[in-house]
C-alpha positions in Angstrom: -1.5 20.9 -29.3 -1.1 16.9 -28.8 1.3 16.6 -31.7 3.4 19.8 -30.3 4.1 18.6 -26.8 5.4 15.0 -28.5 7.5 16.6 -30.7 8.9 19.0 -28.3 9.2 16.0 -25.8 11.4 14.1 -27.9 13.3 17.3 -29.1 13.9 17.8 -25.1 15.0 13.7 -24.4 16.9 14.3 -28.2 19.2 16.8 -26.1 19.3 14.9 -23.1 20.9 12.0 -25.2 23.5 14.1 -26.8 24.3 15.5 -23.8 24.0 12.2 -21.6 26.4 10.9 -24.4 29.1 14.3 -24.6 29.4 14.9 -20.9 31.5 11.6 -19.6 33.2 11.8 -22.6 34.6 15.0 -21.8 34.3 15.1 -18.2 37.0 11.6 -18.6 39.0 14.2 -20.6 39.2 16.9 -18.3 39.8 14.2 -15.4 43.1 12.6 -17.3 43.9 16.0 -18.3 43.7 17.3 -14.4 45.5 14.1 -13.0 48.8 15.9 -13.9 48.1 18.9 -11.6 48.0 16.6 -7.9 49.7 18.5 -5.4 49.4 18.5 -1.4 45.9 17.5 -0.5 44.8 17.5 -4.5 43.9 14.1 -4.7 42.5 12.2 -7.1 39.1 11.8 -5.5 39.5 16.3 -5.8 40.4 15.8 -9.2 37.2 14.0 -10.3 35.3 16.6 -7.9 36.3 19.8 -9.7 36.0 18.0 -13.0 32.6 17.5 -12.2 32.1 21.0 -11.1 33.8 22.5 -14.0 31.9 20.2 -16.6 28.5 22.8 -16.8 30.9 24.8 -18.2 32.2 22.6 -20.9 28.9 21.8 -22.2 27.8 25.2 -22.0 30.5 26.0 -24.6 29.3 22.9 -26.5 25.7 24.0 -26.2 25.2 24.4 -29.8 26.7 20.6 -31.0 24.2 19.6 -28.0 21.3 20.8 -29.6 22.5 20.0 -33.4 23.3 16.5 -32.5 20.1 16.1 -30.0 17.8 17.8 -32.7 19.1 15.2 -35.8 18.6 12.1 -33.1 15.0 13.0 -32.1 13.9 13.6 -35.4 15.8 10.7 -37.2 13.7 8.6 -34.6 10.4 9.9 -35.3 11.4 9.7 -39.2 12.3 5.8 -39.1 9.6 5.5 -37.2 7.1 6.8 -39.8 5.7 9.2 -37.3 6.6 12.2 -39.6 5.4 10.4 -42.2 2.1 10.0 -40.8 2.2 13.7 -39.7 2.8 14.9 -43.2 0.3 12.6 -44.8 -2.2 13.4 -42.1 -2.2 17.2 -43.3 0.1 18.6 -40.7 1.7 21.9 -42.1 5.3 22.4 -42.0 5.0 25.7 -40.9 3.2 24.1 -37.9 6.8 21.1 -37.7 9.0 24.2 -37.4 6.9 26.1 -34.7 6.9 22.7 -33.2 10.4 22.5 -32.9 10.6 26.5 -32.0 9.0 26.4 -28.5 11.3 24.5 -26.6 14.0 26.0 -28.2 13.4 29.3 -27.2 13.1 28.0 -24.2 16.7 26.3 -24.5 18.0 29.9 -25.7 16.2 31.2 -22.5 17.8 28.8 -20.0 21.2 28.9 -21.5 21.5 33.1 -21.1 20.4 32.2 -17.4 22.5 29.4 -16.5 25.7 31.7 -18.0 24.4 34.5 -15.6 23.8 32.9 -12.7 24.8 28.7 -12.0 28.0 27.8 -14.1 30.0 30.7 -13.3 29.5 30.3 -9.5 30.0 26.1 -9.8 33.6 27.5 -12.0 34.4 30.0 -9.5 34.0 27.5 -6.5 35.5 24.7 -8.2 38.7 26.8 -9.1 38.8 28.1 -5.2 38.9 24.7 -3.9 41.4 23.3 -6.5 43.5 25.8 -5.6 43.3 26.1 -1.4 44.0 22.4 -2.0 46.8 23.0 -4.0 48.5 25.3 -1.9 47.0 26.0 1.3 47.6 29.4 1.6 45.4 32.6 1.2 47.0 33.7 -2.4 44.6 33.5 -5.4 46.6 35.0 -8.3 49.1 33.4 -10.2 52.6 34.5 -9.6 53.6 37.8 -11.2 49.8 39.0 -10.4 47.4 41.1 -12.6 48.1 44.3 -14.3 46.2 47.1 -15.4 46.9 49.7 -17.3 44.8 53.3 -16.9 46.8 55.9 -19.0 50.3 56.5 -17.8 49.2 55.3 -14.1 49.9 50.9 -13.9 48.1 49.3 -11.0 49.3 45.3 -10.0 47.5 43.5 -8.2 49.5 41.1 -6.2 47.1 38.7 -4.2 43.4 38.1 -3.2 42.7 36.6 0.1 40.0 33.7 0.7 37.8 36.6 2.1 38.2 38.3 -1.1 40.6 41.5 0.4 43.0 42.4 -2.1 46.5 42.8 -0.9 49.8 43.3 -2.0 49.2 46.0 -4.2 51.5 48.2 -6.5 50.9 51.8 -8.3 53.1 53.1 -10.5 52.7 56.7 -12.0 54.5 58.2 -15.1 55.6 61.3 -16.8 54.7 61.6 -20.7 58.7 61.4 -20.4 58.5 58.0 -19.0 60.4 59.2 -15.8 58.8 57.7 -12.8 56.7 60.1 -10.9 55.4 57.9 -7.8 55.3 54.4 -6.6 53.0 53.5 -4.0 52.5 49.9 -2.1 49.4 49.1 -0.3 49.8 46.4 2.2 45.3 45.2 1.8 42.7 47.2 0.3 38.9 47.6 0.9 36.8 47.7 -2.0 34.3 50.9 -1.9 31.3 51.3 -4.1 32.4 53.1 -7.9 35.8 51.9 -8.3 37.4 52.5 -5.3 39.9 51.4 -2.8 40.7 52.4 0.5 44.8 51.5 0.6 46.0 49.9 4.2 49.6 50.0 5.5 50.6 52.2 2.8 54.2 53.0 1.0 54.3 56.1 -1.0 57.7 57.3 -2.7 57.4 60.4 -5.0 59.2 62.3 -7.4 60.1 65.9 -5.3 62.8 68.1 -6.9 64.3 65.3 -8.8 64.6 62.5 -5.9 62.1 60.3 -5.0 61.3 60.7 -1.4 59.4 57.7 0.9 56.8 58.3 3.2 54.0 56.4 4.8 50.7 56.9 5.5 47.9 55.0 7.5 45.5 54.8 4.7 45.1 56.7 1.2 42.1 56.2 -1.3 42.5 55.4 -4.7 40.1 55.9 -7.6 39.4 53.8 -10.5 40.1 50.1 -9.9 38.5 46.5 -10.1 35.3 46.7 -9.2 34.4 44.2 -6.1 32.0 41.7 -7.9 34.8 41.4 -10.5 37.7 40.3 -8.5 36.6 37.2 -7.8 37.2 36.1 -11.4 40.3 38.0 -12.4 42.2 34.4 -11.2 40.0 32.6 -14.0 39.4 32.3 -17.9 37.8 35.1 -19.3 34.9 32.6 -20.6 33.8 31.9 -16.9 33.4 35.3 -16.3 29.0 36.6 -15.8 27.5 38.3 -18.6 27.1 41.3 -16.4 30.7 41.6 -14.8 31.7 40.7 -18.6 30.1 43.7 -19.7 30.4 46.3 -17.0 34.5 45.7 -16.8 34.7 45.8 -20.9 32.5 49.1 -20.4 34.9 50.3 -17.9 38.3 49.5 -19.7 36.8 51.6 -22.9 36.0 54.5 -20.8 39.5 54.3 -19.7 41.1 54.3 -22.5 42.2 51.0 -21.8 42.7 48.0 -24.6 38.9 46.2 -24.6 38.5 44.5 -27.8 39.5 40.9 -26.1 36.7 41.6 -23.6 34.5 43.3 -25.7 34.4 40.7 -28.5 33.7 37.5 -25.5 30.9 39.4 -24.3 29.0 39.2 -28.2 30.5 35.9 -28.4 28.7 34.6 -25.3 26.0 36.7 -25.4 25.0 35.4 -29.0 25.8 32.2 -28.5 21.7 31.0 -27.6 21.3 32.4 -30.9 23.7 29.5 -32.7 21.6 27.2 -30.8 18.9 28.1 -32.8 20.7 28.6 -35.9 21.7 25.0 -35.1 17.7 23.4 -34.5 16.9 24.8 -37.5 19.4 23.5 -39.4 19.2 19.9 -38.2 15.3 20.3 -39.2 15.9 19.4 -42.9 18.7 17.5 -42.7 16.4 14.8 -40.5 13.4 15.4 -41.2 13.8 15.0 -45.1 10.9 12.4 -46.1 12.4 12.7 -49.7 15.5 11.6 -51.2 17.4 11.1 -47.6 15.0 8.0 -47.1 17.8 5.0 -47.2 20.0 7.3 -44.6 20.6 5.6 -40.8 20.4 7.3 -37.5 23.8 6.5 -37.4 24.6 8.1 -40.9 22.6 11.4 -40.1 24.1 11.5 -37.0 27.8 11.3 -38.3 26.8 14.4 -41.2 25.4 16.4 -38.1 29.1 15.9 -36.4 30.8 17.1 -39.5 28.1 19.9 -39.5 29.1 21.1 -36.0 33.1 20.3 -36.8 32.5 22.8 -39.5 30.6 25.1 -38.0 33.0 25.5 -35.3 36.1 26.1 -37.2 34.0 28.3 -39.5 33.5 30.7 -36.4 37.0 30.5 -35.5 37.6 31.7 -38.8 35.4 34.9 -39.0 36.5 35.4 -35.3 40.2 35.7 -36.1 39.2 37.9 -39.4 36.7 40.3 -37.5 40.4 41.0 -35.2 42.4 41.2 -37.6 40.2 43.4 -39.9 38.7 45.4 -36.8 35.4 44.7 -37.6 32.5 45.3 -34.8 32.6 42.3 -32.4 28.3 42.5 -32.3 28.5 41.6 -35.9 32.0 39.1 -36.2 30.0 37.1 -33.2 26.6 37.2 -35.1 27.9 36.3 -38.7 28.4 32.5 -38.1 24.8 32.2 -36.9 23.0 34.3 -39.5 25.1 32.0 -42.4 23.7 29.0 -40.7 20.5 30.9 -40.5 20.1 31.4 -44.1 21.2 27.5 -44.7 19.0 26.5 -43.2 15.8 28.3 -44.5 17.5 27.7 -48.0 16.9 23.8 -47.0 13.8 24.3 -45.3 12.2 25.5 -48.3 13.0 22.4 -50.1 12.3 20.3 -47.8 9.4 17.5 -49.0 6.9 17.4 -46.5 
């Protein structure tokens, strides 16, 4: 029990490090990188504010380097420290090393599914809010040309979101299988109502009667199908700050329109899975450091620099397969969880050969 909370104490100040040593580095980055964007009150002192606010994020993505580059660290100490050396001599199984090292990463895996739930996307989501009433100082949220959406022959744009989250501006455009234009309506606001939809304010509708499209306006008119309301707030942003949950339940939605999901769809398994290369990642750094054999005139330093090539690897390797799975259709559940089971069965392959 003694030897279990060491190890896993190290393992958790091995993280820290590679984190502690990862985060300016790419928070600096992200600050030179923002500098260009200064505009109106977007000052400098903003710049390093949302870079700080947007930097959870980062390292979430880099989660799994974090823990392959924390895990070879704490381990390469306690090896050139002879404390696994002791360990092993003293009797201590390896089964016993490896459970060890399995608590707190579960743990990890555990924190990481609820920080991408829950903290990072509201710190993105606030952060991209502020850059951007600094930035322009009005009420608009979307970029120009707004979003689009596509729901049979029926297209839907969505031309701004308030600070208060009301959509406005809004444009529906229904077609004949012909691809004559059969209506066109403009909403001046919408409210968002519970399953999908919106109640249209100041409305515009001009429709197709006896071959002329004839204008008339209404109060209000209620549309079905359309964003739901806890996903509007992140249509303005990356896909990859989007919750777990909104992730899933919009990808669900577009496929039970009929709608092109496979982008959403295949982000969802890729975040979803990704706690699992964290673990795929532990285990692997396991033999690499904790090697009492033949690895015995290797550096911190050395170990370290193999565990960055490691992660350089791994990470174009997953590009790889990603591209591949979308290009040979392949089930996104199982392009998102081959890189992790090939590191998985690396690293038992060394595990069994490692002297202990």
């Amino acid at each position: 029990m003694i030897l279990r909370r060491y190890i896993a104490r190290r393992l958790v100040l091995g993280w820290l490090l590679a984190l502690a040593v990862l985060a300016p580095v790419f928070g600096v980055i992200s600050f030179i990188q923002e500098l260009e964007r200064t505009q109106l009150d977007y000052d400098a002192l903003a710049v390093a504010r949302y870079s700080l606010m947007t930097l959870p994020q980062q390292m979430l993505t880099l989660a799994p380097v974090i823990a392959l580059l924390g895990t070879m660290a704490a381990l390469s100490g306690l090896y050139r420290s002879h404390e696994l050396t002791v360990m092993s001599c003293a009797g201590y199984p390896r089964s016993q090393l490896v459970e060890a090292i399995l608590r707190p990463t579960i743990l990890l895996m555990l924190l990481l599914w609820l920080a991408m739930e829950t903290a990072v996307p509201s710190l993105q989501l606030a952060a991209e809010e502020q850059r951007h009433n600094l930035r322009y100082g009005n009420q608009v949220k979307i970029s120009e040309g707004g979003i689009w959406a596509i729901d049979g022959r029926r297209y839907t744009r969505l031309g701004r979101i308030t600070r208060g989250g009301e959509p406005g501006d809004i444009d529906i455009f229904e077609f004949d299988e012909d691809g004559q234009l059969l209506s066109a309506v403009h909403g001046r606001t919408a409210s968002v109502l519970p399953k999908r939809r919106w109640l249209l304010h100041g409305v515009r509708e001009k429709r197709l009667v006896d071959g002329d499209l004839v204008t008339r306006r209404r109060k209000e008119m209620t549309v079905e199908n359309l964003w739901a309301q806890d996903e509007l707030p992140t249509l303005s942003l990356p896909l990859e700050t989007m919750r777990l949950s909104v992730l899933h339940g919009y990808a669900d939605y577009l496929e039970q329109s009929g709608r092109p999901a496979q982008r959403y769809v295949s982000l969802f398994w890729e975040k979803l899975l990704m706690p699992l290369k964290v673990l795929a990642m532990v285990l692997l750094a396991t033999p690499l450091s904790a090697n009492s054999g033949s690895g015995r005139e290797r550096s911190v330093g050395v170990k370290l620099g193999i565990g960055a090539l490691v992660g350089i690897l791994f990470f174009l390797v997953a590009q790889i397969i990603h591209a591949l799975g979308q290009l040979l259709g392949l089930v996104p559940a199982v392009t998102a969880l081959l890189p992790s089971v090939l590191v998985f069965i690396c690293a038992l392959m060394l595990l069994q050969r490692l002297r202990w």
